[in-house]
N, CA, C and O atoms as a Tripos MOL2 file, in Angstrom:
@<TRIPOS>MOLECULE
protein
  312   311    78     0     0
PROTEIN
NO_CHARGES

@<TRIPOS>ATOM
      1 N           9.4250   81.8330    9.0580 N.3       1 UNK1
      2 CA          8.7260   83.0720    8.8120 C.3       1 UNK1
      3 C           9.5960   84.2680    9.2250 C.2       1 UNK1
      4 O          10.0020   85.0930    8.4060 O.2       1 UNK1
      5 N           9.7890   84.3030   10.1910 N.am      2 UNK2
      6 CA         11.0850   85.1360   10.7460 C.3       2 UNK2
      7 C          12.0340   85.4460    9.7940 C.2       2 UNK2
      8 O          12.1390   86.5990    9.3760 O.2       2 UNK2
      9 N          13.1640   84.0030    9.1670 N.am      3 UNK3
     10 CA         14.1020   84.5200    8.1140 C.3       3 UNK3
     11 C          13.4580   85.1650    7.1670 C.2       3 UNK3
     12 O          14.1280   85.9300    6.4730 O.2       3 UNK3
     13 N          11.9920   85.0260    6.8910 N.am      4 UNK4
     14 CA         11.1120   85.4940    5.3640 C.3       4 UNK4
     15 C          11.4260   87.0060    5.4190 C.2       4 UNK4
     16 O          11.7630   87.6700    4.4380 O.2       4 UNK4
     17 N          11.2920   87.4250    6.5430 N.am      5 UNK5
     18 CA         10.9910   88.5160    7.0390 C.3       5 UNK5
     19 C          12.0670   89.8090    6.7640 C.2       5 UNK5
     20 O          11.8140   90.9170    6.2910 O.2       5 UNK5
     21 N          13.3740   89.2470    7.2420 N.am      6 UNK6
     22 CA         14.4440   89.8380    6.6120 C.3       6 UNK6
     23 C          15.0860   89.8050    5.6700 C.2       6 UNK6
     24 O          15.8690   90.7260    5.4350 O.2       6 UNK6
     25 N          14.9720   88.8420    4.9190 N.am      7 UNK7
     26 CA         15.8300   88.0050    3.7390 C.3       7 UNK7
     27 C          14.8680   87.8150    2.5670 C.2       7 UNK7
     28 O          14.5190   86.7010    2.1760 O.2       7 UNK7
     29 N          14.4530   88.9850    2.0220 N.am      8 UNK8
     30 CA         13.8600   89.3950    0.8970 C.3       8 UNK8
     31 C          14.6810   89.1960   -0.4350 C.2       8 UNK8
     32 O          15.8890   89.0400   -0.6090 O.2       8 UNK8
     33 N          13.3740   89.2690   -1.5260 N.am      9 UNK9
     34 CA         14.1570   88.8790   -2.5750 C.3       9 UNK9
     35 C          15.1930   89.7540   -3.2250 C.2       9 UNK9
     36 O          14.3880   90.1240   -4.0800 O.2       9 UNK9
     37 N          16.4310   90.4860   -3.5950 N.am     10 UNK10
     38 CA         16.9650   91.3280   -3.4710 C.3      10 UNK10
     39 C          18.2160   91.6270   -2.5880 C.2      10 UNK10
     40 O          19.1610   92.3200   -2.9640 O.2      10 UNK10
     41 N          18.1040   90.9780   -1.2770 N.am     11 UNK11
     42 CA         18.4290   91.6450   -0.3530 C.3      11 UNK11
     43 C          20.6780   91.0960   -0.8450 C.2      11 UNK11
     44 O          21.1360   90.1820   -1.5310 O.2      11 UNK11
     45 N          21.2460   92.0250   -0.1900 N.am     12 UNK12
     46 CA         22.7070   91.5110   -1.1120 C.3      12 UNK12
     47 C          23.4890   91.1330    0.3590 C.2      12 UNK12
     48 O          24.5890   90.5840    0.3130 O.2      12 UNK12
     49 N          22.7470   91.5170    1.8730 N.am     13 UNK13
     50 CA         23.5670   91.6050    2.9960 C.3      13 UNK13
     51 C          23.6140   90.1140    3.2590 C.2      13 UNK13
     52 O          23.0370   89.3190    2.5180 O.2      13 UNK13
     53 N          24.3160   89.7390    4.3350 N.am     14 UNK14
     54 CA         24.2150   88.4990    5.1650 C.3      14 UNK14
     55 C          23.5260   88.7120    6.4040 C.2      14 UNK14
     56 O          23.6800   89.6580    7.1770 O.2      14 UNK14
     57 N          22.6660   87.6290    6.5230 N.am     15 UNK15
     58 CA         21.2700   88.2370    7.5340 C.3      15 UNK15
     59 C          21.3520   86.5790    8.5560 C.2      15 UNK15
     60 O          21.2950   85.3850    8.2640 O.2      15 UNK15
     61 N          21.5010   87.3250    9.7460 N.am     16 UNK16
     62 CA         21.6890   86.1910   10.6460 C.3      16 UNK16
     63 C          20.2420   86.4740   11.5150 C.2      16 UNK16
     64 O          19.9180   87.6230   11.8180 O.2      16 UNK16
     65 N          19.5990   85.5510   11.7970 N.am     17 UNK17
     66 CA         18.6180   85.4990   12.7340 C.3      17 UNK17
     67 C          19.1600   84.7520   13.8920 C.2      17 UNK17
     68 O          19.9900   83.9020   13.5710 O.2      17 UNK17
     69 N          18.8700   84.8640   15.3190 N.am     18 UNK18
     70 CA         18.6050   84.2080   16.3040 C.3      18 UNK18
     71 C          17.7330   84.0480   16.8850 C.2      18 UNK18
     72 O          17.0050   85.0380   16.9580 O.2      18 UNK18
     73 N          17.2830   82.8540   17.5900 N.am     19 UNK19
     74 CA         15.9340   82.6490   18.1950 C.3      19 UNK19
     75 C          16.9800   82.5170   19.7700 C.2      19 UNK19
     76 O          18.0610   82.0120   20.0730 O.2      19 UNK19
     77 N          15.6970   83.4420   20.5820 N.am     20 UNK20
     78 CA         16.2110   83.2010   21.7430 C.3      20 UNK20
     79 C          14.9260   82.5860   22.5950 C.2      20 UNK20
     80 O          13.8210   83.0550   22.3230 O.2      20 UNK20
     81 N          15.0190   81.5510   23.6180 N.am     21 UNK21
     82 CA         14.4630   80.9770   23.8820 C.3      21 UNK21
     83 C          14.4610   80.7880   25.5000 C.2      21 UNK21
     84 O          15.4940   80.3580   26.0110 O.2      21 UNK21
     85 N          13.2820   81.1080   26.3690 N.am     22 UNK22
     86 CA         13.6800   80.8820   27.7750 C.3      22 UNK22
     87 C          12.7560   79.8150   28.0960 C.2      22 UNK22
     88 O          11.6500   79.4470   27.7000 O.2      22 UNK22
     89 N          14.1560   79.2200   29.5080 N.am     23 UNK23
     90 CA         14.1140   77.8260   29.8800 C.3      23 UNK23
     91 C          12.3500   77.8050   30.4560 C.2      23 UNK23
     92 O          11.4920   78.6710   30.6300 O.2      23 UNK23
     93 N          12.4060   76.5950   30.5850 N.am     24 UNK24
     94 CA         10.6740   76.5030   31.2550 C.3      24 UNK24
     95 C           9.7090   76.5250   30.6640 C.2      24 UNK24
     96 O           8.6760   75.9690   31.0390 O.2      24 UNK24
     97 N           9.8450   77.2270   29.5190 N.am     25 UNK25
     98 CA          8.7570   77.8620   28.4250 C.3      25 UNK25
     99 C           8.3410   76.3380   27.0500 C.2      25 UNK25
    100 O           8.9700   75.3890   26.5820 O.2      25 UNK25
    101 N           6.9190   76.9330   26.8960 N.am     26 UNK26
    102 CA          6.2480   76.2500   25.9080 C.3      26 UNK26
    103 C           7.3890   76.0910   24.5800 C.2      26 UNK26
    104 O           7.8760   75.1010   24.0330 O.2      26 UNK26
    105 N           7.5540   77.6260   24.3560 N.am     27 UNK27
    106 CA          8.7310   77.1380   23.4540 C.3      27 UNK27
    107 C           9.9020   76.9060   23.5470 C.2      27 UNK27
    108 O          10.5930   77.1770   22.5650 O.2      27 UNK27
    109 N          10.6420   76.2420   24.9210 N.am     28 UNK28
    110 CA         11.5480   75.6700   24.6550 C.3      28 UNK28
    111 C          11.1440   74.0910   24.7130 C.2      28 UNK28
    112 O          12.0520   73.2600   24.6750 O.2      28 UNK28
    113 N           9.8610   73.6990   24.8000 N.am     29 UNK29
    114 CA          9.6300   72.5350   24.4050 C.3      29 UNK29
    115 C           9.1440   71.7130   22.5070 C.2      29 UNK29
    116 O           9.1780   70.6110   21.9590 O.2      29 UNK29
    117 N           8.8100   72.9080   22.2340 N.am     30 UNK30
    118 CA          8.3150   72.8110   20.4360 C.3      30 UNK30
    119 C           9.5650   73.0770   19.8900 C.2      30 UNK30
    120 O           9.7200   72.7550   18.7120 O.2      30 UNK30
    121 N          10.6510   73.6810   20.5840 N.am     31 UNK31
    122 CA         12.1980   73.8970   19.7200 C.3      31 UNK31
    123 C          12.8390   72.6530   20.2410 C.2      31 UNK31
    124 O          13.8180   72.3550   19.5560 O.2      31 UNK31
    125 N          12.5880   71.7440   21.3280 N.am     32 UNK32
    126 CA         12.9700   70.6120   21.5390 C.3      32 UNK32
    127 C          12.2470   69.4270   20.4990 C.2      32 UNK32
    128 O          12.6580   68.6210   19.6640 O.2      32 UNK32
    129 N          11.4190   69.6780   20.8590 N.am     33 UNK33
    130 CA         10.1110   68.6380   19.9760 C.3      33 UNK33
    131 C          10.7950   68.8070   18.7030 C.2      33 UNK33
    132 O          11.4060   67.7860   18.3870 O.2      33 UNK33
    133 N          10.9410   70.2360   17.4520 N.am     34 UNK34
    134 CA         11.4970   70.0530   16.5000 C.3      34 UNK34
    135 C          12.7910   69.6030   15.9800 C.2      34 UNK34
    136 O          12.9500   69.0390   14.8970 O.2      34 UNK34
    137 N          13.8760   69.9480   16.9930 N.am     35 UNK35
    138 CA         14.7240   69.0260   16.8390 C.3      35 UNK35
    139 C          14.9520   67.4670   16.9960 C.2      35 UNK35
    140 O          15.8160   66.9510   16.2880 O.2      35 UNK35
    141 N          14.2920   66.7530   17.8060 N.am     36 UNK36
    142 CA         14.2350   65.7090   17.7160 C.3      36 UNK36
    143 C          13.5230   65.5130   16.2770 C.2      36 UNK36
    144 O          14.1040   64.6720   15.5910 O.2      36 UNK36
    145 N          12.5390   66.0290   15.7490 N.am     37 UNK37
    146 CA         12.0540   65.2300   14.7090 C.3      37 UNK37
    147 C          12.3660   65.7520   13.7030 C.2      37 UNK37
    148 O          11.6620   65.4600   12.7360 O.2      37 UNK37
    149 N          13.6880   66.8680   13.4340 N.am     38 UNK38
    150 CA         14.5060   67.0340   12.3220 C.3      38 UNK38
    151 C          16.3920   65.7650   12.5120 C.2      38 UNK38
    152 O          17.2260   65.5350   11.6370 O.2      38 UNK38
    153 N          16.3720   65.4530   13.4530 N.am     39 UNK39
    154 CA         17.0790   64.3030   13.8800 C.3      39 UNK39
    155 C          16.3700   62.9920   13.1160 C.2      39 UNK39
    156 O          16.9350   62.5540   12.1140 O.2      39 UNK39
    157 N          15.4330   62.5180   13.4730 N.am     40 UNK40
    158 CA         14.6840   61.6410   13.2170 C.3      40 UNK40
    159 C          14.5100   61.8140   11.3000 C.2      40 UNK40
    160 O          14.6230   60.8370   10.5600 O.2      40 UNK40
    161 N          14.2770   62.9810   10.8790 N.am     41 UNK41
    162 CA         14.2720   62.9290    9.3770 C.3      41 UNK41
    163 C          16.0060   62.7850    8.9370 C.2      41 UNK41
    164 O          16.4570   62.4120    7.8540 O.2      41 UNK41
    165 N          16.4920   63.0610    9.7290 N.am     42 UNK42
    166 CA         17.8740   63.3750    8.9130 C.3      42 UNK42
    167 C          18.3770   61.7150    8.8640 C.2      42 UNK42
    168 O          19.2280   61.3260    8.0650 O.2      42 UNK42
    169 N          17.5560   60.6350   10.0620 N.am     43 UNK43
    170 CA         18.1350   59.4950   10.2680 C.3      43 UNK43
    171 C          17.6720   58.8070    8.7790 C.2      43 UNK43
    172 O          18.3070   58.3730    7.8180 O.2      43 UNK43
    173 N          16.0630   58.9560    9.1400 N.am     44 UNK44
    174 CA         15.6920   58.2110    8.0420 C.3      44 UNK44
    175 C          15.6470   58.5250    6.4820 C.2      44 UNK44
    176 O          15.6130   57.5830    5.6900 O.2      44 UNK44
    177 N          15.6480   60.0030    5.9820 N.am     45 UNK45
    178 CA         16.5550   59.9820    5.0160 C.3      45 UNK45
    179 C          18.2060   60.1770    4.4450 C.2      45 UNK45
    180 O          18.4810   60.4860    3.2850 O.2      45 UNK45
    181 N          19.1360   59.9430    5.4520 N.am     46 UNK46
    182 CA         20.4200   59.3450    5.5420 C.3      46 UNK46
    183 C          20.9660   60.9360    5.5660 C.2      46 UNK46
    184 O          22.1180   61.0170    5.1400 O.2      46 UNK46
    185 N          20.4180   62.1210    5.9460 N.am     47 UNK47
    186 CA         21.0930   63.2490    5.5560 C.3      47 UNK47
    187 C          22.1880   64.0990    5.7550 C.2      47 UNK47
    188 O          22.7340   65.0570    5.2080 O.2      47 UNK47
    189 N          22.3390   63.1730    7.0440 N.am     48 UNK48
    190 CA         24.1420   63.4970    7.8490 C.3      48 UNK48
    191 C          24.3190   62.0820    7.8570 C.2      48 UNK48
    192 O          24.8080   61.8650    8.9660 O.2      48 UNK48
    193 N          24.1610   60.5930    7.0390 N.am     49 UNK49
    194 CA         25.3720   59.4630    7.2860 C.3      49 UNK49
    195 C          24.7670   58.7240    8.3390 C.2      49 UNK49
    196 O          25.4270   57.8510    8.9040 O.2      49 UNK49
    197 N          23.1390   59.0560    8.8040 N.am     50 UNK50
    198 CA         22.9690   58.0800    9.4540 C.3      50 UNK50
    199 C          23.0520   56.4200    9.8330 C.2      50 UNK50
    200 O          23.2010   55.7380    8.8200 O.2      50 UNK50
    201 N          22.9940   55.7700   10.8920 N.am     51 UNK51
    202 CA         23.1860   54.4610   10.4290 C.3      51 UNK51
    203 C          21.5470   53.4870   10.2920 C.2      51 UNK51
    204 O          21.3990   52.2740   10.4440 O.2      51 UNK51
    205 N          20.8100   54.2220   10.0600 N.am     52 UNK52
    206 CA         19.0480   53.8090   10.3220 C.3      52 UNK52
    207 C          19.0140   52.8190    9.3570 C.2      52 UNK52
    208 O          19.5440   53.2300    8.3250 O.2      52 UNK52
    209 N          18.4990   51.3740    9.2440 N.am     53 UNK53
    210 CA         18.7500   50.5040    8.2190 C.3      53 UNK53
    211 C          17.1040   50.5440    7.7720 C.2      53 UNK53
    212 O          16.1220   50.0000    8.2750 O.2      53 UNK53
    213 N          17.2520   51.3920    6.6600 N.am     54 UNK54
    214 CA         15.7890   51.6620    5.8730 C.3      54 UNK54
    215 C          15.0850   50.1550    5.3610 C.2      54 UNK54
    216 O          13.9510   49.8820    5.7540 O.2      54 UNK54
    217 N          15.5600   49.5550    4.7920 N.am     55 UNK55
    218 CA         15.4440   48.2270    3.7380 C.3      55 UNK55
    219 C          14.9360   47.5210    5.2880 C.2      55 UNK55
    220 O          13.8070   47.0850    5.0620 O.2      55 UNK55
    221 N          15.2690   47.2550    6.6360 N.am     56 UNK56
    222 CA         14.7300   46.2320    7.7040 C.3      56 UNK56
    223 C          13.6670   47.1380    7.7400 C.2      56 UNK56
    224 O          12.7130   46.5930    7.1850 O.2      56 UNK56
    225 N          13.2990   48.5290    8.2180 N.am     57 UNK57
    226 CA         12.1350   49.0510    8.2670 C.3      57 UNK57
    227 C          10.8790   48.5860    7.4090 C.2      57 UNK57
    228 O           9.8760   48.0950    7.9260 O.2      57 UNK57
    229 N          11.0680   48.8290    5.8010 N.am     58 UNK58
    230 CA         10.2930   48.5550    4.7210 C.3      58 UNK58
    231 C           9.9890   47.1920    4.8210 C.2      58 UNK58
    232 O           9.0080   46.7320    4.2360 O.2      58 UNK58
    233 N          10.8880   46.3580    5.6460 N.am     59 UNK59
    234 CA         10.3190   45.3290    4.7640 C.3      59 UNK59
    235 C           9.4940   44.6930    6.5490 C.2      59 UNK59
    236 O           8.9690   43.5850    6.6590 O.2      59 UNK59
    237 N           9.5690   45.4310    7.3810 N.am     60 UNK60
    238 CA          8.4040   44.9060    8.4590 C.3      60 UNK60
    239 C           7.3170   45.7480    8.1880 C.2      60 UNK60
    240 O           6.2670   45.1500    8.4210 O.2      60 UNK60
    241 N           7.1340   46.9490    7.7710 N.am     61 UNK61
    242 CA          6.4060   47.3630    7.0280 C.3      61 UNK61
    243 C           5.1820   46.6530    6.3210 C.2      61 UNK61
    244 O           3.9960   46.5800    6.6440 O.2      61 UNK61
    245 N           5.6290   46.3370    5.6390 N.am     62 UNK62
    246 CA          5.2240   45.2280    4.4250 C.3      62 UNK62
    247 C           4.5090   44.1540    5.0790 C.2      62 UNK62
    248 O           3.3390   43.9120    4.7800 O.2      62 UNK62
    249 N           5.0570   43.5830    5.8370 N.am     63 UNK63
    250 CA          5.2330   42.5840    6.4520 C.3      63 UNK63
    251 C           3.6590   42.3060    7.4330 C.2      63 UNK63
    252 O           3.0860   41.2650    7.7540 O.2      63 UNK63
    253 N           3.2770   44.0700    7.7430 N.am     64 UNK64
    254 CA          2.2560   44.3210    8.6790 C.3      64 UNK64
    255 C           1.2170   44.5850    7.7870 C.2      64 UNK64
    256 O           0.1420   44.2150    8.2590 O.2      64 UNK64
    257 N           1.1390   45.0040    6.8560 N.am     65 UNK65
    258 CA          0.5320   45.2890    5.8640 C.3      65 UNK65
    259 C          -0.0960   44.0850    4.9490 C.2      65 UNK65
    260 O          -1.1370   44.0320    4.2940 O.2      65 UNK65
    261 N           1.4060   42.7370    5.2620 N.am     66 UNK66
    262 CA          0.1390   41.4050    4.5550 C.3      66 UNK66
    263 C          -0.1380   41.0250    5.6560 C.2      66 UNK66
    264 O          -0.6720   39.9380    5.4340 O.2      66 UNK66
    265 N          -0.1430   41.3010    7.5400 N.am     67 UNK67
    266 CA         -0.9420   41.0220    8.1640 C.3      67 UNK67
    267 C          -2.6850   41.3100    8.2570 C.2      67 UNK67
    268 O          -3.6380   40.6200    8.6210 O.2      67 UNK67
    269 N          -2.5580   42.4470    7.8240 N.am     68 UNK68
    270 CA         -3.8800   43.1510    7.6730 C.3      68 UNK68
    271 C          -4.8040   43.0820    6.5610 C.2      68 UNK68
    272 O          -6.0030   43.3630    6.5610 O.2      68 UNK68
    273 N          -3.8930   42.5620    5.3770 N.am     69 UNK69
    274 CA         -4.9350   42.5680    4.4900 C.3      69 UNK69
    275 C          -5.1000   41.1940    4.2210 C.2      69 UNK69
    276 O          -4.2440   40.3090    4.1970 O.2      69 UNK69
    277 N          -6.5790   41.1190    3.9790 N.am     70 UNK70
    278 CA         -7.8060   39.8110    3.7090 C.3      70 UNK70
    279 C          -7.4650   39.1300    2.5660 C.2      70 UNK70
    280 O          -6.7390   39.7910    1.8240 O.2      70 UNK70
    281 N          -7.7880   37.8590    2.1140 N.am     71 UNK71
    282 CA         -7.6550   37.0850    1.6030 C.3      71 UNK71
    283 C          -8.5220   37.4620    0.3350 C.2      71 UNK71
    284 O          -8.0600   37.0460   -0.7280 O.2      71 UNK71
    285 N          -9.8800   38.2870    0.2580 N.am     72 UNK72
    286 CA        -10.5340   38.8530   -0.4720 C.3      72 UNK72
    287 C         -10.2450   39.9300   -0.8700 C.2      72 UNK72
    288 O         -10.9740   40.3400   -1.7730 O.2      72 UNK72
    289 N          -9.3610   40.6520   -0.5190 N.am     73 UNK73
    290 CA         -8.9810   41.9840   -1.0420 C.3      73 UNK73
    291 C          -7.6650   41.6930   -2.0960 C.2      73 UNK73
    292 O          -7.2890   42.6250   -2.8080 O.2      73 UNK73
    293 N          -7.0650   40.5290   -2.1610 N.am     74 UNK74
    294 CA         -5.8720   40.0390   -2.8220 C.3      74 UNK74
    295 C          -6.3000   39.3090   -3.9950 C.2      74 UNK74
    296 O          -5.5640   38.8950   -4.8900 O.2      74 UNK74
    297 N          -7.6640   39.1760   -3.9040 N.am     75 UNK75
    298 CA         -8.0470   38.7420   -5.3550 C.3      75 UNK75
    299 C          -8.2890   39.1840   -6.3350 C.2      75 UNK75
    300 O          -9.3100   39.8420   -6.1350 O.2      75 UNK75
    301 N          -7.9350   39.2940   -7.6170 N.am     76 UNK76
    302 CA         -8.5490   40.1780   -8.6950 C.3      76 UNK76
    303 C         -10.0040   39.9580   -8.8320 C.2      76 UNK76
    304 O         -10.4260   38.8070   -8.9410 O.2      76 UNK76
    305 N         -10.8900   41.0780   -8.8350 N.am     77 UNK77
    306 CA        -12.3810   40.8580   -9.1070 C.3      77 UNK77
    307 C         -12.2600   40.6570  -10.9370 C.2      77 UNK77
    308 O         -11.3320   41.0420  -11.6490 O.2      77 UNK77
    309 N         -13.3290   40.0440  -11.2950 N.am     78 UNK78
    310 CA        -13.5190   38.9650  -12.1200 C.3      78 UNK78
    311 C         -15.3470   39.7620  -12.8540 C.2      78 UNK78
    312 O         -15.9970   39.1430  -13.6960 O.2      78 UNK78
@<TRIPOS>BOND
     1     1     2 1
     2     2     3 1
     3     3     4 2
     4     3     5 am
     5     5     6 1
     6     6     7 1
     7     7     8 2
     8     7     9 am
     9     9    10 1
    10    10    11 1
    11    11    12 2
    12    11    13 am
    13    13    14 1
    14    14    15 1
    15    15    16 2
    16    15    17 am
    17    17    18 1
    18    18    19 1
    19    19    20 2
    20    19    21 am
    21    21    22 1
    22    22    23 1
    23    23    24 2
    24    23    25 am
    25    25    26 1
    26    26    27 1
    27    27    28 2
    28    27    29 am
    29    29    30 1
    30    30    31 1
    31    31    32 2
    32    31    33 am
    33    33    34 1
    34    34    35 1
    35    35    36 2
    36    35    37 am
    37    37    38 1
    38    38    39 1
    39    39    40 2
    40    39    41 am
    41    41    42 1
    42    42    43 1
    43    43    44 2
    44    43    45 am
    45    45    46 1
    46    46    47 1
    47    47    48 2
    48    47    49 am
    49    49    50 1
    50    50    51 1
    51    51    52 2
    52    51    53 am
    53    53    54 1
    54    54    55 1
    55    55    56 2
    56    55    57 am
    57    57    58 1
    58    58    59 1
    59    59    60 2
    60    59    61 am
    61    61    62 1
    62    62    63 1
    63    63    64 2
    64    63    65 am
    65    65    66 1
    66    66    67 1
    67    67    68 2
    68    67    69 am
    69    69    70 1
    70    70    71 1
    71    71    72 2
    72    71    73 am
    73    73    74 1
    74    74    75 1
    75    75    76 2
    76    75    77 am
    77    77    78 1
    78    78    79 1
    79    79    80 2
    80    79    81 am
    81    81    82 1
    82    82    83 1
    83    83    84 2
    84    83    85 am
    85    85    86 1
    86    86    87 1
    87    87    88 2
    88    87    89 am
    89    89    90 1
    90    90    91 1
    91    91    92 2
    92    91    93 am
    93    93    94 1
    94    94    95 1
    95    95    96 2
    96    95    97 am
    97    97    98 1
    98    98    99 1
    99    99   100 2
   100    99   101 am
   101   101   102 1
   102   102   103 1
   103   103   104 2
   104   103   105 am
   105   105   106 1
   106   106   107 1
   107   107   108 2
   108   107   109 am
   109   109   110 1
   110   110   111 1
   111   111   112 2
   112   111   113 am
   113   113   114 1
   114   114   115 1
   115   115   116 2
   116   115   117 am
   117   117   118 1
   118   118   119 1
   119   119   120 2
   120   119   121 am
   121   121   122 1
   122   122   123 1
   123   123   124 2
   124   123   125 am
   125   125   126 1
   126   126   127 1
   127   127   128 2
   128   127   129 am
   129   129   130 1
   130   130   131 1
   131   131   132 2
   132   131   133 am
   133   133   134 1
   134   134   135 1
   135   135   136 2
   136   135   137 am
   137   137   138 1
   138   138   139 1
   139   139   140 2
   140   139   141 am
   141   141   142 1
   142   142   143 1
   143   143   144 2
   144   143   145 am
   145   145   146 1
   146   146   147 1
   147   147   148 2
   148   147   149 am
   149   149   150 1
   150   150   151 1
   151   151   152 2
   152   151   153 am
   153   153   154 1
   154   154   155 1
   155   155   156 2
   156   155   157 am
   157   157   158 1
   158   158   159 1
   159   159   160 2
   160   159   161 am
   161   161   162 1
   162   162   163 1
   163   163   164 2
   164   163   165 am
   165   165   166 1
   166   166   167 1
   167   167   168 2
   168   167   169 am
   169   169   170 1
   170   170   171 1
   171   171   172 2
   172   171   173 am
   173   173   174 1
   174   174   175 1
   175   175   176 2
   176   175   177 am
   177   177   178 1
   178   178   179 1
   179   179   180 2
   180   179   181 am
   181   181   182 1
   182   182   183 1
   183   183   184 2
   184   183   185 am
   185   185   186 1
   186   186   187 1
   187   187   188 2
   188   187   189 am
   189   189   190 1
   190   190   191 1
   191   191   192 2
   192   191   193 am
   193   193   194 1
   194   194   195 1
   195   195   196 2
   196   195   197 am
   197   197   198 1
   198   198   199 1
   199   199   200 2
   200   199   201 am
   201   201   202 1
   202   202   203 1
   203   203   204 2
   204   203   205 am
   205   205   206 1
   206   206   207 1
   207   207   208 2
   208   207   209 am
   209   209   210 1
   210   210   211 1
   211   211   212 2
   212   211   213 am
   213   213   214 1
   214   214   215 1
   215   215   216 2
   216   215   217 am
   217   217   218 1
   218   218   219 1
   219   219   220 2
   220   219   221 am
   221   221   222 1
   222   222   223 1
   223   223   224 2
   224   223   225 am
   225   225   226 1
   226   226   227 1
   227   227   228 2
   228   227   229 am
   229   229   230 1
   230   230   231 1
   231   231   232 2
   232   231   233 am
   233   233   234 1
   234   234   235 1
   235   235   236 2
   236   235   237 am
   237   237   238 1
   238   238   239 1
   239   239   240 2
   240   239   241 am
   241   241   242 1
   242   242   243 1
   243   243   244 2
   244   243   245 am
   245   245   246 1
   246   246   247 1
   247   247   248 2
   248   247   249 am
   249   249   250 1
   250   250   251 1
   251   251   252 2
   252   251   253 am
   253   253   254 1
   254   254   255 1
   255   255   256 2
   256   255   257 am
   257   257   258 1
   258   258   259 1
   259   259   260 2
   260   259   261 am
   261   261   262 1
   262   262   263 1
   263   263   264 2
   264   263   265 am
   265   265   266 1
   266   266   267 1
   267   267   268 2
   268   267   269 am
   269   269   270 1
   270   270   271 1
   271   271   272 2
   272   271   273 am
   273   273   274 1
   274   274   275 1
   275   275   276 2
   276   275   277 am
   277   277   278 1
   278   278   279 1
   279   279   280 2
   280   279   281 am
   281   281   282 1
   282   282   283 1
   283   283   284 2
   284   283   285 am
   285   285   286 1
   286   286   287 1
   287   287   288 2
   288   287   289 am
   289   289   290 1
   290   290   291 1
   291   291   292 2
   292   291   293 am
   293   293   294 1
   294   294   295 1
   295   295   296 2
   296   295   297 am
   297   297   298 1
   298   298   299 1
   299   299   300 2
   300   299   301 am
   301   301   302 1
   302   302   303 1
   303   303   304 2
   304   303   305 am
   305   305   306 1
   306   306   307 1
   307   307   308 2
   308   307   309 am
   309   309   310 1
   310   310   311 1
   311   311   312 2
@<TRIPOS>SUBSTRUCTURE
     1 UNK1         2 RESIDUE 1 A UNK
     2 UNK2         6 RESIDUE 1 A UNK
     3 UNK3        10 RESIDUE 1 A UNK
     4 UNK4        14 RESIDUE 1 A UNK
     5 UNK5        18 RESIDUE 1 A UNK
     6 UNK6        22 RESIDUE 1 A UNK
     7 UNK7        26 RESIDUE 1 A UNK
     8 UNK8        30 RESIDUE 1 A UNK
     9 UNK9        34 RESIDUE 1 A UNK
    10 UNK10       38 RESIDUE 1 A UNK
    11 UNK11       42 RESIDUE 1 A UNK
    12 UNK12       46 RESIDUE 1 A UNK
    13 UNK13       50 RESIDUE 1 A UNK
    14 UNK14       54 RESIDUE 1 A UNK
    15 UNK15       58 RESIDUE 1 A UNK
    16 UNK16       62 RESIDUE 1 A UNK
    17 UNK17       66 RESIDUE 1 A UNK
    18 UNK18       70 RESIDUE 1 A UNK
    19 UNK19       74 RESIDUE 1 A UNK
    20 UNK20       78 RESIDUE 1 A UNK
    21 UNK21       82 RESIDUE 1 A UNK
    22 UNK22       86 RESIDUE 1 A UNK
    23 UNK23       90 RESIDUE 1 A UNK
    24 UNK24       94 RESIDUE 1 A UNK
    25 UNK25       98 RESIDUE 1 A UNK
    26 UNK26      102 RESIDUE 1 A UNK
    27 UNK27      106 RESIDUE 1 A UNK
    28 UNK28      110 RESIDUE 1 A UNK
    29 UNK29      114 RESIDUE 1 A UNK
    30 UNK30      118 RESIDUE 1 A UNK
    31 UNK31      122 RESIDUE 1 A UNK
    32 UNK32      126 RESIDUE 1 A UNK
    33 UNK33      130 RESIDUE 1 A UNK
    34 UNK34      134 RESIDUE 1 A UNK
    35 UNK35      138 RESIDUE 1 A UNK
    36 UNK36      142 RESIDUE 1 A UNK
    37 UNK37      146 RESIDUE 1 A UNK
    38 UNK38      150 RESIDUE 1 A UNK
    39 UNK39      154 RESIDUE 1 A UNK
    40 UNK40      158 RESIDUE 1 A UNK
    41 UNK41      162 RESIDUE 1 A UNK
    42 UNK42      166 RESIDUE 1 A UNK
    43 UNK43      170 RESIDUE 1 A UNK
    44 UNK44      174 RESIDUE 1 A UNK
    45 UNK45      178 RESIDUE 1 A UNK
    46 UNK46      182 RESIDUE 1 A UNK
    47 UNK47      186 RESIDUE 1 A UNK
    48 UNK48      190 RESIDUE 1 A UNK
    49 UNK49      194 RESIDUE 1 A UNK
    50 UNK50      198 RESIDUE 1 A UNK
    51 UNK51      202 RESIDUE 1 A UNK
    52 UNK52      206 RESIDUE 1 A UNK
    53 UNK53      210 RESIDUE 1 A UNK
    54 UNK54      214 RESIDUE 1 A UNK
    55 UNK55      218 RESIDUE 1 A UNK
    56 UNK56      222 RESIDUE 1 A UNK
    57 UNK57      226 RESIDUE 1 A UNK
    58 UNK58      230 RESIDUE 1 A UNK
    59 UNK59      234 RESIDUE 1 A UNK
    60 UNK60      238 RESIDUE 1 A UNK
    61 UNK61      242 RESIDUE 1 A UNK
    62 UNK62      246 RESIDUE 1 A UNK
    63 UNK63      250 RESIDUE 1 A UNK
    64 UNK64      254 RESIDUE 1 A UNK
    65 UNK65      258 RESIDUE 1 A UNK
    66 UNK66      262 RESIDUE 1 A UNK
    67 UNK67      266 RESIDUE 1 A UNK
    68 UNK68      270 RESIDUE 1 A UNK
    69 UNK69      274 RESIDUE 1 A UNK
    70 UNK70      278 RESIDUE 1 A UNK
    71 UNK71      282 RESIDUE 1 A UNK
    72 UNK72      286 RESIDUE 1 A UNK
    73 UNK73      290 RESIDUE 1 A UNK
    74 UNK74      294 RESIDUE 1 A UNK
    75 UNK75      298 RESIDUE 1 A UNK
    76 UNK76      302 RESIDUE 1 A UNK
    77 UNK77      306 RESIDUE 1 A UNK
    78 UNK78      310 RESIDUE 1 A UNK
């Protein structure tokens, strides 16, 4: 929202934002929190070369998924 703010449609400059952030604070825990879970996306969709092995994920996945489902729900109704 911040970059929205300066970096209008039009605009021809180069527009640097900084977030400044003090220690101790709520938000230096939600700017922690978001980096870990822009880490965590970048793993699992490979976006810097991660080494996250997607295909073992999916397929325990799966795996939990024919734990859970019933023997009656796998039948075609008739």
């Amino acid at each position: 929202q911040a970059v929205d703010r300066v970096h209008r449609i039009g605009q021809k400059s180069t527009v640097f934002v900084y977030r400044m952030v003090t220690a101790g604070t709520i938000e230096e825990r939600i700017q922690a929190l978001q980096a870990s879970k822009k880490d965590l996306f970048n793993k699992v969709v490979g976006g810097l070369g991660g080494d996250f092995d997607l295909s073992r994920h999916f397929s325990s996945l799966h795996e939990l998924v024919q734990l859970t489902t019933t023997q009656e729900e796998t039948e075609p109704v008739v």
